[in-house]
C-alpha positions as CSV (number, residue, x, y, z in Angstrom):
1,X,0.0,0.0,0.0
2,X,2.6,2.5,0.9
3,X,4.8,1.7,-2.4
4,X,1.4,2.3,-4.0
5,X,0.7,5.6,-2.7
6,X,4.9,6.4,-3.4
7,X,4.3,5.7,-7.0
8,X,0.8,8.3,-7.1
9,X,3.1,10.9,-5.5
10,X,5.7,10.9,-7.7
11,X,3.3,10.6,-10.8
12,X,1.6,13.7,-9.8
13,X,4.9,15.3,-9.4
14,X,5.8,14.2,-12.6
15,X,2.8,15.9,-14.3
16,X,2.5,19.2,-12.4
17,X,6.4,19.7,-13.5
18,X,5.2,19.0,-16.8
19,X,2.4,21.7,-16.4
20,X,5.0,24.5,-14.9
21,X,4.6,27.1,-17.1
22,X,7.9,27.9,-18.6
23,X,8.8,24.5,-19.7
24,X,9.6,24.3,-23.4
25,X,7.5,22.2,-25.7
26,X,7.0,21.8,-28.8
27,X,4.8,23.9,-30.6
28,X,3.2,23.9,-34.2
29,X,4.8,26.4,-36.6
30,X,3.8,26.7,-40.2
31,X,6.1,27.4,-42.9
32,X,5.2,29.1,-46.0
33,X,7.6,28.9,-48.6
34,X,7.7,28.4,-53.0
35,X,9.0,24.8,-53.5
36,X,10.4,25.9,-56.6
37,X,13.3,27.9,-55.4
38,X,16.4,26.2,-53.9
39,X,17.4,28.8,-51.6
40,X,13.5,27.8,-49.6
41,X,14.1,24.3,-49.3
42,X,17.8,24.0,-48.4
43,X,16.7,26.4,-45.5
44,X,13.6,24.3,-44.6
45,X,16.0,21.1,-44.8
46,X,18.7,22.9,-42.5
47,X,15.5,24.4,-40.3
48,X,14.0,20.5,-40.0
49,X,17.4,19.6,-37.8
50,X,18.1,22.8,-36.1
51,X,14.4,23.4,-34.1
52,X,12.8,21.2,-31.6
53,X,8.9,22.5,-33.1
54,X,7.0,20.6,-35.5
55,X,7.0,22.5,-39.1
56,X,4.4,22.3,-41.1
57,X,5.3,22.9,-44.4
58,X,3.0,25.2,-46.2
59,X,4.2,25.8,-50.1
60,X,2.9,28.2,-52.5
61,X,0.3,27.0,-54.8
62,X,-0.1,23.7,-52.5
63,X,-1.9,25.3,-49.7
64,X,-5.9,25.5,-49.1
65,X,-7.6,28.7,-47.5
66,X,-9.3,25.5,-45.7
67,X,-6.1,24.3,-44.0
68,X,-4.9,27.9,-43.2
69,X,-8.8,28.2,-41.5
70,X,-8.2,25.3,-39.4
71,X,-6.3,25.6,-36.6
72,X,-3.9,28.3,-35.7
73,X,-0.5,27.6,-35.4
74,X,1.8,29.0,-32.8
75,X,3.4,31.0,-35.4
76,X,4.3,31.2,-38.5
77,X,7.4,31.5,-40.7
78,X,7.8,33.1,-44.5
79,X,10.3,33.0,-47.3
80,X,9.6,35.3,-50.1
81,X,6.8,37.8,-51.5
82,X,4.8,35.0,-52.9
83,X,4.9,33.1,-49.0
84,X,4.4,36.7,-47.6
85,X,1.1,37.2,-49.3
86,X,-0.5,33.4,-48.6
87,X,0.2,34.0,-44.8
88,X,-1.2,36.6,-44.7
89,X,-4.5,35.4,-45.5
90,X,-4.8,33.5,-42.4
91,X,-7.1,35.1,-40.0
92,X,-5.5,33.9,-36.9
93,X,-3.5,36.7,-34.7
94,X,-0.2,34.9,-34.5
95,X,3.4,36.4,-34.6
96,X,4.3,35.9,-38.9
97,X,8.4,35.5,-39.4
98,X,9.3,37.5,-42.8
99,X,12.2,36.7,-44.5
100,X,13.5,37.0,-48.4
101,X,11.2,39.6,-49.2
102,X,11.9,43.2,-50.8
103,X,9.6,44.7,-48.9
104,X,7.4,43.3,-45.2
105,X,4.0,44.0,-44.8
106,X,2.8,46.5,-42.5
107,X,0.3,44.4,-40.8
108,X,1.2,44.1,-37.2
109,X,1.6,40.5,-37.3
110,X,4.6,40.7,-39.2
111,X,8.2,40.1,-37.5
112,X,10.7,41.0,-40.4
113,X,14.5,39.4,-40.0
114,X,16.7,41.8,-43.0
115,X,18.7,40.0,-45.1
116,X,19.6,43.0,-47.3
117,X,23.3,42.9,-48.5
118,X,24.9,44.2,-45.0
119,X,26.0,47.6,-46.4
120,X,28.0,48.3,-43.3
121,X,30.3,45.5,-43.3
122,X,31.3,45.4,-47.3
123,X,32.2,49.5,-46.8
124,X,34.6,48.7,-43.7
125,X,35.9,45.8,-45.2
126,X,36.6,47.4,-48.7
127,X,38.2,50.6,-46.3
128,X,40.6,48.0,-44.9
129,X,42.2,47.1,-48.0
130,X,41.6,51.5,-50.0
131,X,42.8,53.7,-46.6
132,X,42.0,56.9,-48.5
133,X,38.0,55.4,-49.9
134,X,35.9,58.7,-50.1
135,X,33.6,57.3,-53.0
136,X,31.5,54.0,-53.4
137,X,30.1,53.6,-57.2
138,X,26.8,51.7,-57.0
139,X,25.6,50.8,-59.9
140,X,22.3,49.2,-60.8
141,X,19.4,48.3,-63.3
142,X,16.2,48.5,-61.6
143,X,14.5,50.5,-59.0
144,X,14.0,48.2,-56.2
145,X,18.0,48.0,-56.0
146,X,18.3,51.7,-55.9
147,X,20.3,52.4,-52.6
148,X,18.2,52.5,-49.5
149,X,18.5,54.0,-46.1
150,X,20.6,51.1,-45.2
151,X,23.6,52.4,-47.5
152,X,23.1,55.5,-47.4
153,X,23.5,55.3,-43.2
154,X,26.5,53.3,-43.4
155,X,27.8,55.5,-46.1
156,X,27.4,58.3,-43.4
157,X,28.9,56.6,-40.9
158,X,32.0,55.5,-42.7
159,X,32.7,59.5,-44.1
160,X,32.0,57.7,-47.6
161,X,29.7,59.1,-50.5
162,X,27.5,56.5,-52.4
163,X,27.8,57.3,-56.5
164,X,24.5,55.9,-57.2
165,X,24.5,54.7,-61.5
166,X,21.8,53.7,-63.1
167,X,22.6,51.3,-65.8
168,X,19.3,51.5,-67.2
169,X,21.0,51.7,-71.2
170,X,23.4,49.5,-71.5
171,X,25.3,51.2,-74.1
172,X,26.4,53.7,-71.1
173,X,28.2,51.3,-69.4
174,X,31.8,52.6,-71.2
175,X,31.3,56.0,-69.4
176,X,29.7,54.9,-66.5
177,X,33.5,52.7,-65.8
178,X,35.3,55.7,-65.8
179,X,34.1,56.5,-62.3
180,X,36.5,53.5,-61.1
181,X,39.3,55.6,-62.3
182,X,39.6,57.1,-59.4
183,X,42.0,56.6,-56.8
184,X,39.7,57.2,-53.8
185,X,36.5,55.0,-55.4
186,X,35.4,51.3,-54.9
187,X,32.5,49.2,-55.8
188,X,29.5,47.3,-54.7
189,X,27.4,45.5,-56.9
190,X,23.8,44.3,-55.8
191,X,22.5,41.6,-56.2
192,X,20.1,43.0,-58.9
193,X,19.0,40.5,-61.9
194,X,19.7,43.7,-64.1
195,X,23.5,43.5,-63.3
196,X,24.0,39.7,-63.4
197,X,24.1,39.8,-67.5
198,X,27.3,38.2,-68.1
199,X,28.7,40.8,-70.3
200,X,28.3,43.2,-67.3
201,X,29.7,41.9,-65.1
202,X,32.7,40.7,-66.9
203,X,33.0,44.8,-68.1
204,X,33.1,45.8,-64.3
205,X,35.2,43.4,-63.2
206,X,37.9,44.0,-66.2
207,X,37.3,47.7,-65.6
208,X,38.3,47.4,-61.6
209,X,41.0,45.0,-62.3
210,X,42.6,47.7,-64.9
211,X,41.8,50.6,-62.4
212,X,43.2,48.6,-59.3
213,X,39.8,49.3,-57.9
214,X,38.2,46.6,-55.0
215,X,34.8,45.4,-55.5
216,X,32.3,43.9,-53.1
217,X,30.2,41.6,-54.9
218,X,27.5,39.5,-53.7
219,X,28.0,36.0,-54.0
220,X,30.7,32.8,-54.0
221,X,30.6,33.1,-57.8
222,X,31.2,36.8,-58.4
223,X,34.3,36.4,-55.8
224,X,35.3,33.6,-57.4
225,X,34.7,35.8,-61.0
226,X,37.1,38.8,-59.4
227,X,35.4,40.4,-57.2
228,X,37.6,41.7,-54.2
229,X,34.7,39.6,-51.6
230,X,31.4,38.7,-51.1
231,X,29.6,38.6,-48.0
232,X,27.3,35.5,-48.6
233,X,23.9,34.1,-46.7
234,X,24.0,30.5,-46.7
235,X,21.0,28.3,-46.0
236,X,22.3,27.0,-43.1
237,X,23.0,30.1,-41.2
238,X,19.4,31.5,-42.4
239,X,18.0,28.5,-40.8
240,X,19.9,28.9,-37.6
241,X,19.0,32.7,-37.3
242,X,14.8,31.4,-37.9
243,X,15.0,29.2,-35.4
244,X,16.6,31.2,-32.7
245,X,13.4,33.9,-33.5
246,X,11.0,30.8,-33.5
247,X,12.1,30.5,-30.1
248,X,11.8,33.9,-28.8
249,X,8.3,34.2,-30.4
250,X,6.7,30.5,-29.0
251,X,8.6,30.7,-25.7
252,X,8.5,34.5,-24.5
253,X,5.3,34.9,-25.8
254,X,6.0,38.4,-25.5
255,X,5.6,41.3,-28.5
256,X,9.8,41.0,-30.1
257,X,11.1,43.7,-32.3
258,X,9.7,43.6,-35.2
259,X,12.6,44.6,-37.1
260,X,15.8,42.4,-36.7
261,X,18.7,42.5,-38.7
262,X,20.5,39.2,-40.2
263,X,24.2,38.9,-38.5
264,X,25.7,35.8,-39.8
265,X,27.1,36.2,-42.8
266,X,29.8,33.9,-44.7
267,X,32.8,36.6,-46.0
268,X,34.3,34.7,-49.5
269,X,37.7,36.3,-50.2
270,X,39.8,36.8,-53.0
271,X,42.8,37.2,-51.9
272,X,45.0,36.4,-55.5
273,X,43.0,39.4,-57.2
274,X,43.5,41.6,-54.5
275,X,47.2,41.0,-54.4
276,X,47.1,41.1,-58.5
277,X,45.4,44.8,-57.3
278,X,48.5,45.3,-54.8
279,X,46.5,45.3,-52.0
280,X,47.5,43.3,-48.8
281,X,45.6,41.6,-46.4
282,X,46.0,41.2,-43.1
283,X,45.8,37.7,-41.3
284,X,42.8,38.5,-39.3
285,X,40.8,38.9,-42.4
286,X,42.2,35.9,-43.5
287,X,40.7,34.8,-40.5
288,X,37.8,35.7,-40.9
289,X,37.0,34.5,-44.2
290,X,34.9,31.3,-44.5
291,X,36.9,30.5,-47.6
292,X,39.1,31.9,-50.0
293,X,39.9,32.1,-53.7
């Protein structure tokens, strides 16, 4: 009898620890996302191992108003416009992750993580290896990669001016170069589809190269191409920054900023065009380089 009454006890203990608010369990989140780009579901696959929650997957095109009207989920997480609008169609009043989008919503749902090029670091970095940079030329295509406040403060903050070039006719592009003549001027290129015509880039890149001009490009493959360095967002990083905010909203169940800025970024480095361009780098950038070229 008394063994009996043991056991009871330390069942009930066992459940009202279980009940203590505080404890972490798992919690539906649904994840809204276009199947068809790669970027989505290498992040989803990285996501799947690093969060204890159960995901439910939610892709564009796949998804029934029906489902989203349910049950409601403990939150929710988005990748891309297209994912951006189908969310937002649910009716429920949970926290909405945004990520990969030009532009968040307004609706107060929304928690938007930046993963705009970080502005910031490409200026200091390209300031390590041109002492006397007073100029960045930014050139691009179309509107939506015109430069935004997030440049334009780091600009500020560096004692830089941004050169903003519209490349909107191509045949311009000749006189448009001459702007990396100078000896106080380097580059960033955004990632704008406008720019990413081969014969573009290749015309920047030769134009640097014979100026002795550093670039910052935007991914392994324009590095790799010439660029000085890229500053890269990898899937698995992405997944590891949405997961840390899946936490924060399901566990602290408390309003988050709804603005938060993207930290981990992979640096690519090219350090044989930058020593082709006479330009030395220290070991700590070495360092800090996730790989080089």
């Amino acid at each position: 009898m008394f063994r009996l009454k043991t056991l009871i006890c330390c069942a009930a203990m066992l459940l009202l620890l279980c009940g203590q608010p505080g404890q972490s369990q798992a919690a539906e989140v649904w994840v809204f996302f276009r199947p068809d780009i790669p970027l989505h579901v290498a992040t989803l696959n990285h996501l799947k191992e690093k969060t204890e929650h159960d995901l439910v997957f939610c892709p564009v095109g796949k998804t029934t108003f029906s489902f989203l009207e349910s049950r409601p989920p403990a939150c929710a997480v988005v990748l891309g416009d297209a994912a951006q609008q189908l969310a937002l169609s649910m009716l429920w009043k949970v926290k909405i992750l945004v990520t990969l989008v030009d532009q968040p919503s307004a609706d107060k749902r929304v928690v938007f993580l930046n993963t705009s090029q970080p502005a910031a670091l490409q200026i200091e970095m390209l300031k390590n290896f041109r002492k006397d940079l007073a100029v960045i030329w930014y050139p691009y295509v179309s509107e939506r990669f015109a430069p935004d406040a997030g440049l334009s403060e780091a600009a500020t903050a560096n004692g830089v001016r941004i050169e903003a070039c519209r490349l909107a006719d191509p045949r311009k592009l000749p006189k448009a170069l001459h702007s990396l003549n100078a000896t106080d001027t380097a580059a960033i290129l955004p990632p704008d589809p406008g720019i990413m015509n081969d014969a573009i880039i290749k015309a920047i890149l030769l134009s640097s190269f014979r100026s002795r001009t550093p670039v910052a490009g935007f991914s392994d493959a324009m590095a790799r191409q010439g660029a000085a360095f890229a500053y890269i967002l990898s899937p698995e990083n992405l997944a590891g920054a949405l997961s840390e905010h899946i936490d924060e909203i399901v566990e602290n169940r408390q309003l988050p900023d709804q603005h938060k800025v993207f930290k981990p970024w992979h640096l690519i480095l090219n350090v044989t065009v930058l020593e082709k361009l006479n330009f030395s780098v220290p070991e700590n950038i070495r360092h800090q380089a996730k790989k080089i070229y």
